[in-house]
KEPA-441426 format. One line per field, with one value per residue (C-alpha): residue number from 0; chain; x, y, z. Coordinates in Angstrom, 3 decimals. Layout:
seq: (NUM,...) $
mol: (A,...) $
east: (X,...) $
north: (Y,...) $
up: (Z,...) $
This chain:
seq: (0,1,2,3,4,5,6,7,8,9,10,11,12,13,14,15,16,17,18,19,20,21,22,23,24,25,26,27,28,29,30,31,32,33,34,35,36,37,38,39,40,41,42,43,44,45,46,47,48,49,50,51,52,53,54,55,56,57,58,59,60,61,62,63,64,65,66,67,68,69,70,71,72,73,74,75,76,77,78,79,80,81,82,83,84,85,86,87,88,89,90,91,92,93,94,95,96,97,98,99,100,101,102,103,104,105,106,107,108,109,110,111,112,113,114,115,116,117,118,119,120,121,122,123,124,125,126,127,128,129,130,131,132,133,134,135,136,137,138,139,140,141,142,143,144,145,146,147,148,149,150,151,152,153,154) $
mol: (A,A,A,A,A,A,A,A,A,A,A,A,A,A,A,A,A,A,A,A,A,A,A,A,A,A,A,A,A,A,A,A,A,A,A,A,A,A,A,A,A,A,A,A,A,A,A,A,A,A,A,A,A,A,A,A,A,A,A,A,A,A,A,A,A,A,A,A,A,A,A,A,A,A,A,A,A,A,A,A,A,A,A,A,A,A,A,A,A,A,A,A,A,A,A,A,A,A,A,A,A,A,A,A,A,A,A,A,A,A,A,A,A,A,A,A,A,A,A,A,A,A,A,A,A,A,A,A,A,A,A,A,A,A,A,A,A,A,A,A,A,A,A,A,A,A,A,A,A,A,A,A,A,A,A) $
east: (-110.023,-112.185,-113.694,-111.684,-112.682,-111.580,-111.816,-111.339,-111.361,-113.727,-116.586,-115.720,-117.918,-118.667,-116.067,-112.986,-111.739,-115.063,-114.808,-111.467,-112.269,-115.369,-113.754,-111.569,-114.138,-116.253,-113.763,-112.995,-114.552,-115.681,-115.658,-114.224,-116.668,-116.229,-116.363,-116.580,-115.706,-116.030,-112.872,-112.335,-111.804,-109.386,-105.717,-103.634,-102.810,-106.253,-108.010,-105.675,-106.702,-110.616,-110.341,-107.824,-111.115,-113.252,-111.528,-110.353,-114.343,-114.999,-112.509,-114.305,-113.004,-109.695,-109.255,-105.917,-105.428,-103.412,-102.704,-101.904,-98.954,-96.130,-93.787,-94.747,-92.800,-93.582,-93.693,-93.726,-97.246,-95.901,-94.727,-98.270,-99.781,-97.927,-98.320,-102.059,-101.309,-100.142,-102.716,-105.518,-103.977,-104.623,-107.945,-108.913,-111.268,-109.024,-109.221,-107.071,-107.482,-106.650,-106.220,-107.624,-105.898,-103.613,-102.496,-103.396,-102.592,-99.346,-102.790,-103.349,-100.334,-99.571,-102.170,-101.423,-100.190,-98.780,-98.203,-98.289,-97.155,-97.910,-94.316,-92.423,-94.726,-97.460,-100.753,-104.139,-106.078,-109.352,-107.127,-105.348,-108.975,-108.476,-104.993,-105.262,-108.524,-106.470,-103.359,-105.741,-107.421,-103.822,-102.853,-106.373,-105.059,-101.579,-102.684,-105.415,-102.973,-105.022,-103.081,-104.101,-100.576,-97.445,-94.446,-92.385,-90.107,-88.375,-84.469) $
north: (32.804,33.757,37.299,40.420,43.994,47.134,49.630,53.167,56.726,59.025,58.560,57.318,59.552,58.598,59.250,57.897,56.232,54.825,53.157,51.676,50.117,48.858,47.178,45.200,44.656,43.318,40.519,39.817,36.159,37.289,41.067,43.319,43.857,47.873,49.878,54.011,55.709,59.548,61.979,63.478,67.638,69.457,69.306,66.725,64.943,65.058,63.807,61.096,60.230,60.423,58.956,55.575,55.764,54.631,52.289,50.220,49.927,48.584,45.862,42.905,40.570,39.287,41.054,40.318,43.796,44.910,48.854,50.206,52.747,54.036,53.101,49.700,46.696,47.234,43.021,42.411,40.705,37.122,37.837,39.725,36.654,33.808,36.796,36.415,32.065,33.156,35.623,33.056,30.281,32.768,31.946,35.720,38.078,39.792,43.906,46.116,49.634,53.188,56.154,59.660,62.554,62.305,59.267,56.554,57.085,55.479,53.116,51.809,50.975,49.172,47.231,45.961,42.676,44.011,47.350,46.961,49.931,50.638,51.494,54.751,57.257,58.707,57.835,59.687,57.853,57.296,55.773,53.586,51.479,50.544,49.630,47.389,46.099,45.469,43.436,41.788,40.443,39.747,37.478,36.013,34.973,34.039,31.601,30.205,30.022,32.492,33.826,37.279,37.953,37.173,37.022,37.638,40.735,42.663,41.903) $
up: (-56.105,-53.229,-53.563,-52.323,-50.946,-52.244,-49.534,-50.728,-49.698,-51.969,-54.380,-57.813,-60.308,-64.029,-66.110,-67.851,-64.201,-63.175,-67.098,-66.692,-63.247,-64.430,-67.264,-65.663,-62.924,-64.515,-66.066,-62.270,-61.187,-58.444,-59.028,-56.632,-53.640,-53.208,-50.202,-50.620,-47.452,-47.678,-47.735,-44.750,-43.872,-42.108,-41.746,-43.253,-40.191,-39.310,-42.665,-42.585,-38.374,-39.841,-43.010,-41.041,-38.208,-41.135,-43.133,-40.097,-38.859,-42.520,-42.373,-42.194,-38.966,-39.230,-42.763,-44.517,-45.141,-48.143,-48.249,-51.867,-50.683,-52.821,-49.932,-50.095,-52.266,-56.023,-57.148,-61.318,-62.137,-61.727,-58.020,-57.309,-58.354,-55.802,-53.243,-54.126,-53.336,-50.006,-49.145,-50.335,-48.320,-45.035,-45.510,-44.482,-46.334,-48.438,-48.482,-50.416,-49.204,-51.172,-49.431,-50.205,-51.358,-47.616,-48.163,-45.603,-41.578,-39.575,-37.909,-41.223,-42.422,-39.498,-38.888,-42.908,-43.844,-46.861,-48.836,-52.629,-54.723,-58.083,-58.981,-58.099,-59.783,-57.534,-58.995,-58.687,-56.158,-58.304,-61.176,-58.635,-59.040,-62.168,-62.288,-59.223,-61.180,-63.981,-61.903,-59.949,-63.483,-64.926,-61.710,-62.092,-65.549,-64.673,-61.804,-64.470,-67.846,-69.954,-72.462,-71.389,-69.669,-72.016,-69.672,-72.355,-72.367,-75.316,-75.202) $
């Protein structure tokens, strides 16, 4: 797989979320390349406006942007892994962007290729790290046959 870019809204401190992203970072080849962008002030409307500003001049050029959104399509692991076939064969730097506390701006959204969710639960945005770390690893191993994921599923 060619590397990807996490682009994400707020400082990741030590603690039990930096651990778990690190984890399955690290057992990324490559790792996630990670991009903090500070949280914005103000009103909603307006830390979202500030905080879509800078993640859109961080994209690299011509990014294949994915936006992690709990509006977007919620795919099992095996379907997040031939989505990850398609996005490789685009042959554009891959970024998957988190949003801060706001959420992510209408201008962000739009301008993605995709929006993943995470499911239908609404997810912290500093533990949102790790479990994209962790799905990116498992379609890592699905695409490569390591016995990591078991597709299997209790009748």
């Amino acid at each position: 797989m060619k590397p990807a870019r996490l682009i994400a809204i707020g400082r990741l401190k030590p603690g039990p979320e930096a651990a778990l992203f690190a984890q399955y970072n690290a057992r990324l080849r490559p790792p996630l390349a990670v991009t903090e962008l500070p949280e914005a002030r103000g009103g909603a409307a307006e830390v979202r406006r500030r905080e879509a500003a800078a993640i859109l001049a961080a994209l690299p050029e011509a990014a294949l942007l994915i936006a992690l959104d709990l509006g977007g399509t919620a795919p099992t692991s095996e379907a997040l892994a031939t989505l990850a076939e398609r996005w490789e064969a685009a042959a554009r730097p891959l970024c998957f962007v988190i949003g801060g506390a706001e959420g992510l701006d209408p201008t962000v959204l739009d301008r993605a290729a995709h929006r993943l969710s995470l499911g239908p639960l609404t997810w912290p945005h500093f533990l949102v790290r790790g479990l994209l770390a962790e799905q990116w690893y498992r379609v890592q191993a699905i695409r490569g046959g390591h016995p990591y994921h078991r597709a299997w599923r209790p009748g």
